[in-house]
N, C-alpha and C positions, 0 to 999 in steps of 0.2 A: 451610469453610476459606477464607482471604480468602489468594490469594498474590500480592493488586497488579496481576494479570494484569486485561484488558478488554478484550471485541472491540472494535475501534475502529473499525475501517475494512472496503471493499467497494471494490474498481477495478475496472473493467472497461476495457477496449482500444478504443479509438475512431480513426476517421479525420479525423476534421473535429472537433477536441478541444473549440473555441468554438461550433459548431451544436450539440455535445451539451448543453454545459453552458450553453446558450442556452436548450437543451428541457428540461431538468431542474427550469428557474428556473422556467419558463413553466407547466408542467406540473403544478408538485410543490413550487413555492413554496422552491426552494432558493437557498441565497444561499452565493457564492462567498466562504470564508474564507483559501485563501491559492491562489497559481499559484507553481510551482517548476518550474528546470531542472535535473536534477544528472547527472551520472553523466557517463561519457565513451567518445565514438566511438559504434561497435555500441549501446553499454547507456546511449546517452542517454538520459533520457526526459520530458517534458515534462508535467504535472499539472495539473489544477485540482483544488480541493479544496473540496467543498460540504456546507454542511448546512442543518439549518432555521434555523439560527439562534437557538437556544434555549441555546447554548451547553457543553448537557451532553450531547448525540448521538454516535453514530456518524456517521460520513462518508462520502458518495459518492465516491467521485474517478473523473474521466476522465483518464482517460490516453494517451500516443501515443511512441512508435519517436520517436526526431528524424531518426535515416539508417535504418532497414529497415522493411519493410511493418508494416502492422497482421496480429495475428492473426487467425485464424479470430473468428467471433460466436461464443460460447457458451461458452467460459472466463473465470471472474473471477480476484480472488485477493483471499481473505481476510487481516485484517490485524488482530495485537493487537498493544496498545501495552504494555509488561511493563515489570519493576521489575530487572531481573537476565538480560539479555538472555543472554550465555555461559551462566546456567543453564539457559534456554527452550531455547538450540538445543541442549544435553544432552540435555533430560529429549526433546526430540521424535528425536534420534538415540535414546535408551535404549526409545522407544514405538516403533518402527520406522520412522521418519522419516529422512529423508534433506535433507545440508545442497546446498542448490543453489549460493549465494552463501555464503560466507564474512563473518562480522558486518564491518561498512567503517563508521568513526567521520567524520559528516559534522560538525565541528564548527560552519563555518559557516553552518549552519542547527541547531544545536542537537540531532541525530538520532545516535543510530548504529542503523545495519539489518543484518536480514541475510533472506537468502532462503531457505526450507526447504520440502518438501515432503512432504507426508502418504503413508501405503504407496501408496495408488492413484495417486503425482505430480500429486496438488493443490498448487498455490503457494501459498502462503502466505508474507507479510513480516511479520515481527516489529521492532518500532523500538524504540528505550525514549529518552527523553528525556536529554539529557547535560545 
């Protein structure tokens, strides 16, 4: 069953957001496809966004707080890009999921997200492209 859905993405919480994705490139041959700031105050957050370059991949991102600390090491947050975003955060409320974020329509960058999490309170971002 094909429903549009695709894991897209992997973040992980960094402090020095350019050392990481400094080491990524160096490392593992990643190439930076886009840097964004969005969000506001508290839930600023700052991204780089990597891949091979191959153009059909999934994507690394480093990520960083712009005003509160970085997280602990050892939480990511999985990301699918989906076709019917209000459907996804249903169907993961109706699986036992819970909405962390409310879907927020970024238009000037072409996104609307939202933030949910799996029963055990895994993060996970779901975006769909506007």
């Amino acid at each position: 069953m094909d429903t549009g859905t695709r894991f897209a993405f992997t973040k992980i919480f960094v402090e020095d957001i350019q050392a990481e994705a400094d080491f990524y490139a160096a490392a593992f041959g990643m190439k930076e496809k886009n840097r964004l700031t969005v969000g506001r105050g508290n839930d600023a957050v700052e991204e780089i966004i990597l891949t091979s370059g191959r153009g059909d991949d999934s994507s690394l991102i480093v990520w960083r707080y712009v005003e509160r600390p970085t997280p602990p090491v050892g939480e990511s947050v999985l990301g699918f890009n989906v076709t019917d975003i209000a459907a996804t955060v249903r169907a993961v409320e109706e699986a036992g999921g819970t909405v962390d974020t409310p879907i927020e329509e970024m238009p000037d960058i072409g996104f609307a997200v939202a933030f949910v999490k799996d029963p055990e309170g895994h993060l996970i971002e779901i975006a769909q492209n506007l």
